[in-house]
C-alpha positions as CSV (number, residue, x, y, z in Angstrom):
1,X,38.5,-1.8,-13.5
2,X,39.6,1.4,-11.7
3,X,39.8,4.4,-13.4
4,X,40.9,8.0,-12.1
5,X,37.2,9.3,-12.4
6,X,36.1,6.9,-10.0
7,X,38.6,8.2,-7.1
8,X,37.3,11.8,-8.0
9,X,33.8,11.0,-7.5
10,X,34.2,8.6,-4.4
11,X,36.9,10.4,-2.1
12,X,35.2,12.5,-0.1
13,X,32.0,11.1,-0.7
14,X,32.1,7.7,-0.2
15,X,35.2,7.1,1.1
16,X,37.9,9.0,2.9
17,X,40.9,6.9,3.5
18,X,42.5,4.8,1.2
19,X,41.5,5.2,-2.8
20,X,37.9,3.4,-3.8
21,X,35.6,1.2,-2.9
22,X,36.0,-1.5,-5.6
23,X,32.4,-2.9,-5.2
24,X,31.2,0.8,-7.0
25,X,33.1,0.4,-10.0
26,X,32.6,-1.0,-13.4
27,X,33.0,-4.4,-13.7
28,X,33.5,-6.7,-17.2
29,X,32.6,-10.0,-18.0
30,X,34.9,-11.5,-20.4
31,X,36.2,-15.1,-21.5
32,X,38.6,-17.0,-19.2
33,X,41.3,-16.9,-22.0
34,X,40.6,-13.3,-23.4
35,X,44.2,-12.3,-23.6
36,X,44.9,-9.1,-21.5
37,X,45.5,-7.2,-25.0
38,X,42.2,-7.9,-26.1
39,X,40.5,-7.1,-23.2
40,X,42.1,-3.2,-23.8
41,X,40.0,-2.9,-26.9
42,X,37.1,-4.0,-24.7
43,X,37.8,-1.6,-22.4
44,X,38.7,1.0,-25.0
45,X,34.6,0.4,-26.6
46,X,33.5,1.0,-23.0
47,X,35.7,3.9,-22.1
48,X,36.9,5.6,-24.9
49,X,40.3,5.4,-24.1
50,X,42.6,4.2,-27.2
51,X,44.7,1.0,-26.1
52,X,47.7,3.1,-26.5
53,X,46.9,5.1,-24.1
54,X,46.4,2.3,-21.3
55,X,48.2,0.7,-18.7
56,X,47.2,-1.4,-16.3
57,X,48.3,-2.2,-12.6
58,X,47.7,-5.0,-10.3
59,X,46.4,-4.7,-6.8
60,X,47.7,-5.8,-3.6
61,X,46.6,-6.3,0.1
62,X,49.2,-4.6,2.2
63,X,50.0,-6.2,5.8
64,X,48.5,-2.5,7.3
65,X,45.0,-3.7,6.0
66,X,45.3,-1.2,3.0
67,X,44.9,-1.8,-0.8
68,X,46.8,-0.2,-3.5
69,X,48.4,-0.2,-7.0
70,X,51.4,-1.7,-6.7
71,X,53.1,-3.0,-10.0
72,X,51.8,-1.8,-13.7
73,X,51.6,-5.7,-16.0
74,X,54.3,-6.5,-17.9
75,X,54.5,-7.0,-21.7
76,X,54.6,-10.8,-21.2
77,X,51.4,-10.8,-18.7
78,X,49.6,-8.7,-21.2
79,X,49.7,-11.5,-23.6
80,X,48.4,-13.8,-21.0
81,X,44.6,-14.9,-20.3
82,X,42.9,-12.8,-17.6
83,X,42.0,-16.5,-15.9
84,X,46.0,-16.6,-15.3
85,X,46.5,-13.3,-14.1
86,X,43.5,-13.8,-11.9
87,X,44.6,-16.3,-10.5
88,X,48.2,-14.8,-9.5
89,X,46.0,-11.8,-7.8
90,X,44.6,-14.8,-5.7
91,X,41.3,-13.0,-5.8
92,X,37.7,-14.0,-7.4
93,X,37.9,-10.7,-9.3
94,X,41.0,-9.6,-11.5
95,X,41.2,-6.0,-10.2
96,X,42.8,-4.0,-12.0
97,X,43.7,0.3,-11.9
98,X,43.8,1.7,-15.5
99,X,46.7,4.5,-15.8
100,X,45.1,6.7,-18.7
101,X,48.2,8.4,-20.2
102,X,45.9,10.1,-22.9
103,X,46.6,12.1,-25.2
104,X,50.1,10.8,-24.7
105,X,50.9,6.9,-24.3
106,X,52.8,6.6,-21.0
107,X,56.4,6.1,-21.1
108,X,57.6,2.7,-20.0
109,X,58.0,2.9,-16.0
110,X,61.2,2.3,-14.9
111,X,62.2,0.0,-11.4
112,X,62.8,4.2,-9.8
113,X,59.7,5.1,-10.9
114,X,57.0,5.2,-7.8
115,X,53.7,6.1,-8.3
116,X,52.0,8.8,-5.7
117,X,48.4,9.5,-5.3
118,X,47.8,12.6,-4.0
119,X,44.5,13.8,-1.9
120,X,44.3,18.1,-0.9
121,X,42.4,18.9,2.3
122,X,40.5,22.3,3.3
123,X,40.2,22.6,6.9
124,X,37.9,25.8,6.3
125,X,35.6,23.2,4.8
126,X,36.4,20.1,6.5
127,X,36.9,18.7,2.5
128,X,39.3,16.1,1.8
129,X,39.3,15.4,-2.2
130,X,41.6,13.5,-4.9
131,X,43.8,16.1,-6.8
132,X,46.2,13.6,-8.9
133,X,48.9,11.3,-9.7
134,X,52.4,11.4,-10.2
135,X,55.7,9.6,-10.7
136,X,58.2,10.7,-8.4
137,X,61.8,8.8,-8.4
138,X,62.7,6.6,-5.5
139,X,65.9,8.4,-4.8
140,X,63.6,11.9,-4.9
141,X,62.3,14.0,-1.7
142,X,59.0,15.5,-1.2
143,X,60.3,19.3,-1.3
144,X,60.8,18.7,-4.3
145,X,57.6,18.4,-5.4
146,X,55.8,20.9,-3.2
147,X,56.0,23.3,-6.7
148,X,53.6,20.2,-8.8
149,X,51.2,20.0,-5.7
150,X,51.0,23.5,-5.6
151,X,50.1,23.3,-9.1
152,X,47.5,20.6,-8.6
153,X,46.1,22.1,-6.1
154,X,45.1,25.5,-7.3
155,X,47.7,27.3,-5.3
156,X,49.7,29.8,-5.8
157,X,53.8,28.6,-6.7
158,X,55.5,30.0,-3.1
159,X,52.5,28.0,-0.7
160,X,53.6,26.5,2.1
161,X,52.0,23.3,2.1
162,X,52.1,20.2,5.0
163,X,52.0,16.7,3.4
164,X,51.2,13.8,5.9
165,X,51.2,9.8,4.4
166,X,47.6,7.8,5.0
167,X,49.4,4.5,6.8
168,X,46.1,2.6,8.6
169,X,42.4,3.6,9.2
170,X,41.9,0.7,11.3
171,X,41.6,-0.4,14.3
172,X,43.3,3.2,14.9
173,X,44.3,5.7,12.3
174,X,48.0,6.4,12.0
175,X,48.9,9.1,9.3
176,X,52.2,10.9,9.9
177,X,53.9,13.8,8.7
178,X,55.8,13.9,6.5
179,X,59.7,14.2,6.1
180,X,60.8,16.6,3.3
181,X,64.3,15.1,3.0
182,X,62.9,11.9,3.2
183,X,63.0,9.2,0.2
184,X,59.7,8.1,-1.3
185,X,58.7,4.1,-0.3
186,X,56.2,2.2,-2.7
187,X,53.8,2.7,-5.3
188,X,50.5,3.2,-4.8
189,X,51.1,5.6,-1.3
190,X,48.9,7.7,-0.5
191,X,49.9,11.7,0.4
192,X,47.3,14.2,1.6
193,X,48.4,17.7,1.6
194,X,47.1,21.2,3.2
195,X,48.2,24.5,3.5
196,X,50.4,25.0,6.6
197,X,48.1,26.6,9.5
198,X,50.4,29.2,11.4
199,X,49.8,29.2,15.3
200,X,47.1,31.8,16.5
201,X,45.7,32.2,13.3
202,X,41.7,30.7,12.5
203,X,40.7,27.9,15.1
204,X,39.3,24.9,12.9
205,X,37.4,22.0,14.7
206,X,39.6,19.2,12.8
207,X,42.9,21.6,11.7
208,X,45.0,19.1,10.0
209,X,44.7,16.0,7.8
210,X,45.1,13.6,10.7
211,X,42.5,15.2,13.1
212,X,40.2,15.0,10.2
213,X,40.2,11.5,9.7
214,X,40.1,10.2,13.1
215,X,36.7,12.5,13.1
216,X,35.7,10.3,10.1
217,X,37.3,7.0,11.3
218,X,34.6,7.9,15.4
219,X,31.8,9.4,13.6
220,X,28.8,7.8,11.8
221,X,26.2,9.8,9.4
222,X,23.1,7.6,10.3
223,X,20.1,7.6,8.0
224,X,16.5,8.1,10.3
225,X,13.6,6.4,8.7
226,X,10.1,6.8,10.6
227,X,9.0,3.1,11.6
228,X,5.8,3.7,9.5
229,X,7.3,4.5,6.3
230,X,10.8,2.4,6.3
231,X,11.4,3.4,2.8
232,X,12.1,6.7,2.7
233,X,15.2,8.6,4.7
234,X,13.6,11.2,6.6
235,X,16.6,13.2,8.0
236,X,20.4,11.9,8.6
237,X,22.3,13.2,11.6
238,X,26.2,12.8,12.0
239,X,27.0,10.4,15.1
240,X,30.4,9.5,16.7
241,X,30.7,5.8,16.6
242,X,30.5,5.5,20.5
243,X,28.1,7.3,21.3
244,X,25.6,5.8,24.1
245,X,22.0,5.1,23.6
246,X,21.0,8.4,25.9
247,X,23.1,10.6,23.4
248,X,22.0,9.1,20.3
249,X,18.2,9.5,21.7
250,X,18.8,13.0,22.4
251,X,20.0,13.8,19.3
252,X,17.1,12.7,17.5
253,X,14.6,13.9,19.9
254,X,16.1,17.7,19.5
255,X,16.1,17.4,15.5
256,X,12.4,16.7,16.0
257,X,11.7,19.2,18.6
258,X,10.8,16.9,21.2
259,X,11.0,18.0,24.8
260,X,11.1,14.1,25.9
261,X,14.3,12.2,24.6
262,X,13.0,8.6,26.7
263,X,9.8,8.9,24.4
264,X,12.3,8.3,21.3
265,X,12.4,4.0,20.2
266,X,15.1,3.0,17.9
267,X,15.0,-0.5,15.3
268,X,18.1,-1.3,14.2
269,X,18.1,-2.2,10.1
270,X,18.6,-5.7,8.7
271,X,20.7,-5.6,6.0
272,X,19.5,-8.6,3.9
273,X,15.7,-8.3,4.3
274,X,16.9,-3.9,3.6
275,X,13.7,-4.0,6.1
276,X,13.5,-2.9,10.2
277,X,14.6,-5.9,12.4
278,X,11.3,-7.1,14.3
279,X,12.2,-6.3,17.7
280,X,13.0,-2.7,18.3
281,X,15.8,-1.9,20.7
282,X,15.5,-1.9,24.3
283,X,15.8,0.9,26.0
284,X,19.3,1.8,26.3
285,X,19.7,-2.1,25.7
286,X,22.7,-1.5,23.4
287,X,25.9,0.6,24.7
288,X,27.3,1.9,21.8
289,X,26.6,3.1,17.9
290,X,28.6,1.0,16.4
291,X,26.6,-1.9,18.4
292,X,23.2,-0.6,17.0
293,X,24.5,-0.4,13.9
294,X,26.0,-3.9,13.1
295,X,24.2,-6.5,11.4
296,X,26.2,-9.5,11.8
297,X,29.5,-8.6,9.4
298,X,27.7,-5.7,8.4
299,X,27.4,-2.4,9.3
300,X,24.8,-0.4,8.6
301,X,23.8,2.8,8.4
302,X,20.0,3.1,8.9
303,X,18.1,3.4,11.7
304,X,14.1,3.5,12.3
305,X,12.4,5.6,15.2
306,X,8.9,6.1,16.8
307,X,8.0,8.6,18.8
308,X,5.7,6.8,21.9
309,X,2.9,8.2,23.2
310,X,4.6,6.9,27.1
311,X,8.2,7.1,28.0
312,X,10.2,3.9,26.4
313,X,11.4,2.9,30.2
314,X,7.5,2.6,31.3
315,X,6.3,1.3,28.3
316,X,9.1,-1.9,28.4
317,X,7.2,-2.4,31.3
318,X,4.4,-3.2,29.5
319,X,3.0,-5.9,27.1
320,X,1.4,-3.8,23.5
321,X,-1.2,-6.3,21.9
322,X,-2.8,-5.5,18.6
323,X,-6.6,-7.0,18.8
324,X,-8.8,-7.1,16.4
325,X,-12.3,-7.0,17.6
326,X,-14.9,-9.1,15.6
327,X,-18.1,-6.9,16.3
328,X,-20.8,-9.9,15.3
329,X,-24.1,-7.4,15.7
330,X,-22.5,-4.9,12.9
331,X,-20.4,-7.6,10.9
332,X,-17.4,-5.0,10.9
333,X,-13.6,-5.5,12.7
334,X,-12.3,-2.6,14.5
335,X,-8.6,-2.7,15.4
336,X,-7.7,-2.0,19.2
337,X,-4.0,-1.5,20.9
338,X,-3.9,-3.1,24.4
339,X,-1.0,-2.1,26.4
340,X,-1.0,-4.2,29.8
341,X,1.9,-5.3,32.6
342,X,3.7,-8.4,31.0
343,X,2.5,-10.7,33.9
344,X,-1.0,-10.0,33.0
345,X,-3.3,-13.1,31.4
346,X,-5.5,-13.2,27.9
347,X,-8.4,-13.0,30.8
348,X,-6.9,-9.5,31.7
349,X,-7.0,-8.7,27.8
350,X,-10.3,-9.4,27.0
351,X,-11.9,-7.3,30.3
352,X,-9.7,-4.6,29.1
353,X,-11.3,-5.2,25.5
354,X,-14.3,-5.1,27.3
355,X,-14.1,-1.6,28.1
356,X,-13.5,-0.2,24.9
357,X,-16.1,-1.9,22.5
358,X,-20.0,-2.4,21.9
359,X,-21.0,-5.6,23.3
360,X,-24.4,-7.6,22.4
361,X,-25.2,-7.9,26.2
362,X,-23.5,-7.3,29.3
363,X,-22.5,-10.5,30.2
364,X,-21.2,-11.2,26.8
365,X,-18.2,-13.8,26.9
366,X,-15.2,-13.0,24.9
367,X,-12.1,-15.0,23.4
368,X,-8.6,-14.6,21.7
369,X,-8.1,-16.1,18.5
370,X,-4.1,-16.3,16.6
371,X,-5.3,-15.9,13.2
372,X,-2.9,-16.6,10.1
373,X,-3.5,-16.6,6.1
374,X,-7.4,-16.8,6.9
375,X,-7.6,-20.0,9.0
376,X,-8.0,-19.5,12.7
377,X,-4.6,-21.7,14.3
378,X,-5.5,-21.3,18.2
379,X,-7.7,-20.1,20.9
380,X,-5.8,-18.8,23.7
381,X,-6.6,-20.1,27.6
382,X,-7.7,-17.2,29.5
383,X,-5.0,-17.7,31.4
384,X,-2.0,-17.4,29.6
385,X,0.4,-14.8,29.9
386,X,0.4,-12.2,27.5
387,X,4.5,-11.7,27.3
388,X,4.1,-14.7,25.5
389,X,1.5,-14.1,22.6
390,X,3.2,-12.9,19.5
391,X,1.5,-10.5,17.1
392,X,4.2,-10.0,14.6
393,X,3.2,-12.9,12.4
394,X,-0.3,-14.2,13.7
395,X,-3.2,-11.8,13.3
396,X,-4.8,-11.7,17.7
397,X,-8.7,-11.7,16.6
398,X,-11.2,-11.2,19.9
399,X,-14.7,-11.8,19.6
400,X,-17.7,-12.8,21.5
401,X,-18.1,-16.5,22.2
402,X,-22.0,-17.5,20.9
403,X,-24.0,-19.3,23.7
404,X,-24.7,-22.1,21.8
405,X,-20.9,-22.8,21.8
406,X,-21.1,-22.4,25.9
407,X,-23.3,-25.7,26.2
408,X,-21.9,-28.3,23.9
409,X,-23.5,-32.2,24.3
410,X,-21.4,-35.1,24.0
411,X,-21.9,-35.6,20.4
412,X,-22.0,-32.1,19.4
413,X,-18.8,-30.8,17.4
414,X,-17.0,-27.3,17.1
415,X,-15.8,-27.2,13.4
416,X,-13.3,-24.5,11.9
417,X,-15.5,-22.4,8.8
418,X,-13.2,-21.1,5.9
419,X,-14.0,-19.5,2.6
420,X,-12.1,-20.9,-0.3
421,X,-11.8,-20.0,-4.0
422,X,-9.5,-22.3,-6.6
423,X,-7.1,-21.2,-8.2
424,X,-6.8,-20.6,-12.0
425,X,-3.6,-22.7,-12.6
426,X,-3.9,-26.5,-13.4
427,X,-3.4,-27.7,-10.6
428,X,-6.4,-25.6,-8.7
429,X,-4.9,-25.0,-5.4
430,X,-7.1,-23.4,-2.3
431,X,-6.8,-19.7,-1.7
432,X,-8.8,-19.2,1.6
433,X,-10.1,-15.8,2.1
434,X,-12.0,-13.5,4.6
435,X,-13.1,-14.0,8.0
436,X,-12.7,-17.6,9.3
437,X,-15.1,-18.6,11.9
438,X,-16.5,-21.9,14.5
439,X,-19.4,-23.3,13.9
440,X,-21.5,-26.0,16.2
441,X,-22.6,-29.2,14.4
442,X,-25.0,-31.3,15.7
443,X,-25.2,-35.4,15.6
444,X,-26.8,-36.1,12.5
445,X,-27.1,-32.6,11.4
446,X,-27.1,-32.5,7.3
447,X,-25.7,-29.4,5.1
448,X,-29.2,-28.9,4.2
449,X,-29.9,-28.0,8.1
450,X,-25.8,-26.4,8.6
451,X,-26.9,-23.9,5.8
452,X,-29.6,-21.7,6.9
453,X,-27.5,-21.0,10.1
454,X,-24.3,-20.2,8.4
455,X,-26.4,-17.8,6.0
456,X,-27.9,-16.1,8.6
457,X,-24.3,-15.5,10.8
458,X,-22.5,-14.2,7.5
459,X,-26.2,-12.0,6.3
460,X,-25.8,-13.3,2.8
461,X,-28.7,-12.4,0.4
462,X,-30.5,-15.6,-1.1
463,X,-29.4,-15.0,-4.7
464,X,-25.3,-14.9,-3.7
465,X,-25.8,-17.9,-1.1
466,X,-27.5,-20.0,-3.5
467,X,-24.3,-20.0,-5.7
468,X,-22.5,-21.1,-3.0
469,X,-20.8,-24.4,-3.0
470,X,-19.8,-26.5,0.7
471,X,-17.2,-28.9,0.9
472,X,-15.0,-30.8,3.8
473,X,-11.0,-29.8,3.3
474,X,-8.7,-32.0,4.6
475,X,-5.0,-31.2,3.7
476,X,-5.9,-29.2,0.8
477,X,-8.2,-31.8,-0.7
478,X,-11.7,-30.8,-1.3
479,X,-14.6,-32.8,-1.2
480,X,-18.2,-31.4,-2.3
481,X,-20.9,-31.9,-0.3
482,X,-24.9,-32.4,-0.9
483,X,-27.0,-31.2,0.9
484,X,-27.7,-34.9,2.4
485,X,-24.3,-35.4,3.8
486,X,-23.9,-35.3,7.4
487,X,-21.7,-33.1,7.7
488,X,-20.2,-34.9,11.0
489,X,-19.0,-37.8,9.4
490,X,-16.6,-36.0,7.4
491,X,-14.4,-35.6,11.0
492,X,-14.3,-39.2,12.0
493,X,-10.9,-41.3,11.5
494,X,-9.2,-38.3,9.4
495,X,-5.3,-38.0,10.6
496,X,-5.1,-34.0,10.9
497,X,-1.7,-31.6,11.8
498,X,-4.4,-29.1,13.3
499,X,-8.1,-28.3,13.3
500,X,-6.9,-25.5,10.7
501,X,-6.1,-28.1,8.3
502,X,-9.5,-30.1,8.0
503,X,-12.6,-27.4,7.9
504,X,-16.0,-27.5,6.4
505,X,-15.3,-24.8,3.4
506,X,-17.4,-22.4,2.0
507,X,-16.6,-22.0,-1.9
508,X,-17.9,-18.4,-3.6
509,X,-15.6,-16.0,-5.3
510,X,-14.1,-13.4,-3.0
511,X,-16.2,-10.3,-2.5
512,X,-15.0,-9.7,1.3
513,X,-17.4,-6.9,2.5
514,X,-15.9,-3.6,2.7
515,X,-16.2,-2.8,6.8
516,X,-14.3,-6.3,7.2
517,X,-10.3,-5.5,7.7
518,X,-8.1,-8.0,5.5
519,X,-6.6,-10.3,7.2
520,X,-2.8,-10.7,5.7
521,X,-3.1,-8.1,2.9
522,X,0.3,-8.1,1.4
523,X,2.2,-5.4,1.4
524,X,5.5,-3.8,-0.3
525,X,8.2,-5.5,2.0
526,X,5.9,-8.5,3.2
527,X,7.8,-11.7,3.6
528,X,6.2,-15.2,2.1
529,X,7.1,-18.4,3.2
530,X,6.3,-21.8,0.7
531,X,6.5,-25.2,0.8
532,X,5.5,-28.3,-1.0
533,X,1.9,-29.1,-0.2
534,X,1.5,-32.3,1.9
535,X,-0.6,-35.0,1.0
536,X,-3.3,-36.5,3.4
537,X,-1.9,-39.4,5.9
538,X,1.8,-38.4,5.9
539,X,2.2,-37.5,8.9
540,X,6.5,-38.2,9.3
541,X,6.9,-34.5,10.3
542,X,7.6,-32.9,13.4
543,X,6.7,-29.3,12.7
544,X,4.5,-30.2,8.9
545,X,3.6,-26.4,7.9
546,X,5.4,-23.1,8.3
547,X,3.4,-21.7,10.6
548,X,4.0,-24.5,12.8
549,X,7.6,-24.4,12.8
550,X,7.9,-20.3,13.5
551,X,5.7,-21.4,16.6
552,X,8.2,-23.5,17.6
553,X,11.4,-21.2,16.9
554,X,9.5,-18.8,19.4
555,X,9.0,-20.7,21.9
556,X,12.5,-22.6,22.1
557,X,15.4,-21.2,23.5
């Protein structure tokens, strides 16, 4: 339901052209069959307004893409359901404008009887506001109302005022002047008015109504957001719909002081997430405003930066890696940016790693890891092109590869590690946690012999590792271990997705050591992904886990 407050608050504001943006306005939930004179003393509980003193009018899509009042209801639809008169709008909703006639109920409107909404504009301010309604007869002219607009408008009796009718905002605006001696059209038509600006006197950027909205219909006031904290509007700047990526840039760079525009990055906003899309956008990779800003059949009107510490053209050059290094001789994970041509290999990422962290020895081996939800997915070849690693889901772990890893024996066996708690629900689901790692089994080799070496990797004092309980995980199914299980025979004839699924787990409660970083923390904004927990030996499915199947969306085209 519509009512006259809501075009004061919005036009202006909100909106410019046309009368209200029906999505901001109260809405009722009523019974199909409510007839339309009840629903008045609904209304009148939620708006005060006596049902005497209402009248309501229908909506209707004109063919110039506008939407207006165009007929009040009639006695006999009043004493129809709403469900009927819904369905005659031919809309989801039954939209409705409430005339409020108070303190006088309005007289009956007659076939002559047009109603006018009227919006003033200030050119000094470049303000365009509602002012009122009236009924004007069909046969009347608009000089003869100049005296009531005056009136409505604050101005003195004798002001010469312009009028000009809002026809179409889009694709083009068209609003005209309008003819004194000319004969009114159709309720619900919309007249903006201003005084009349004599030639040579002030200079205004936008000088009449329709100069005015053709600035509103090209520009854009766009919402910044720094990439870091995508919550909270920083500044908003006021952008004309086509302007290029160079101007926008420029823009932004001289509202922060920045002497280097080509250092600004832009992310467009996704408007369902409400979060920054992941890939930002390319340097000038996007011609126009209106291009950045559309989100499918959306348009937005937020839009992230960064400022880079290299110009944007060099940097798309390059390949930025986040790494976190797994320092084994202090047990701590320090976080490194590694920004290298795309062409360049994992090989070329680790001897750059090289250069930047505390090794055990010189000749110290190291390796790339993807890392996801505390289970360690792959180990990149050293010679695989960077371009091609993705960091926005996976967590890119480096670390030094032990030397007894570098000389396996045939029956020797490099198992995934995980730590695992249970849940507290009834059906006791794994939570892995912490710092997954590999571990070299030997043929034969019992958990009795396995434990003294996994103690002595993770430094865990006697007291906590005694409460410790190992178990093989397959699937999500957990079977303890003694101490005279080999642990080797828990591998053989198991059907597996991944090594990630079946791993010799490491059951204690969760006291992840404070110099460790947390791997998948969640976050305000963080997106989760679920699924029903496959049992062991179905194996009917192409891509079985999430993880899996995001791995394959990236690498399909």
């Amino acid at each position: 339901v519509v009512r006259e407050e809501n075009l004061r608050e919005q036009i202006g504001k909100d909106i410019f052209f046309d009368l209200v943006d029906q999505d901001k306005v109260y809405s009722f939930r009523v019974q199909h069959q409510i007839p339309s004179s009840l629903f008045k003393e609904e209304v009148a509980k939620e708006f005060g307004i006596p049902v005497h003193c209402q009248r309501f009018w229908l909506w209707t899509n004109r063919k110039n893409q506008t939407y207006r009042p165009s007929r009040p209801l009639t006695p006999q639809e009043e004493a129809q359901p709403v469900e009927v008169l819904r369905k005659k709008a031919n809309n989801a909703e039954l939209k409705l404008f409430l005339e409020d006639s108070r303190p006088v109920p309005p007289p009956a409107k007659t076939e002559n009887d047009i109603l006018l909404f009227f919006k003033l504009y200030d050119p000094s301010k470049e303000e365009l506001r509602y002012v009122g309604r009236l009924f004007v007869k069909d046969t009347g002219k608009p000089k003869e109302i100049v005296t009531k607009l005056n009136e409505l408008a604050g101005f003195a009796p004798g002001q010469d005022i312009q009028l000009f009718e809002e026809i179409k905002f889009e694709p083009t605006v068209i609003c005209e002047l309008v003819d004194r001696e000319r004969t009114y059209r159709a309720n619900g038509d919309i007249v903006c008015f201003q005084k009349r600006i004599h030639v040579g006197t002030v200079k205004y950027r936008y000088p009449n109504v329709p100069s005015f909205l053709e600035h509103v219909h090209d520009c854009q006031v766009v919402r910044f957001r720094p990439l870091e904290k995508p919550k909270k509007d920083e500044f908003s700047l006021e952008l004309p719909k086509l302007s290029k990526y160079y101007e926008i840039v420029e823009r932004v760079a001289s509202h922060l002081n920045l002497d280097d525009p080509s250092k600004i990055r832009l992310t467009s906003h996704n408007c369902y997430s409400q979060q920054p899309k992941p890939q930002p956008i390319k340097y000038r990779g996007v011609e126009h405003l209106s291009d950045i800003l559309a989100h499918y059949n959306q348009t937005s009107d937020i839009l992230y930066y960064e400022v880079l510490d290299i110009p944007l053209p060099e940097m798309q050059g390059l390949r930025t890696l986040k790494v976190a290094f797994y320092q084994a001789t202090k047990d701590e994970v320090v976080m490194h940016t590694i920004r290298l041509p795309k062409q360049s290999t994992v090989g070329d990422v680790m001897n750059n790693l090289k250069t930047k962290v505390e090794l055990s020895h010189k000749d110290a081996e190291l390796r790339l890891l993807e890392v996801f939800c505390h289970k360690i997915y792959k180990t990149f070849p050293i010679y695989e092109k960077i371009e091609n690693i993705n960091d926005q889901y996976w967590t890119l772990r480096a670390e030094e590869i032990p030397e007894e890893e570098k000389d396996l024996g045939p029956q020797d066996r490099l198992i995934h590690v995980y730590h695992f708690t249970k849940g507290t629900s009834q059906n006791l689901q794994v939570q892995n946690f912490g710092e997954p790692f590999f571990l070299v089994i030997r043929e034969g080799e019992t958990v009795a012999e396995v434990k003294p070496r996994i103690q002595k990797k993770l430094q865990v004092p006697d007291e906590e590792f005694s409460k410790w309980k190992f178990a093989f995980v397959s699937l999500g199914q957990v079977t303890y271990l003694q101490d005279s299980d080999v642990v080797s025979t828990c591998y053989q004839k198991r059907d597996c997705y991944g090594d990630w699924e079946q791993y010799l787990g490491l059951e204690h409660s969760d006291k992840t050591s404070k110099g460790s970083y947390a791997v998948n923390q969640l976050e305000d904004g963080d997106i989760i992904c679920f699924q029903k927990r496959f049992q062991a030996g179905i194996l009917n499915c192409l891509y079985p886990d999430v993880p899996s199947f995001l791995e394959h969306v990236h690498d399909r085209q």
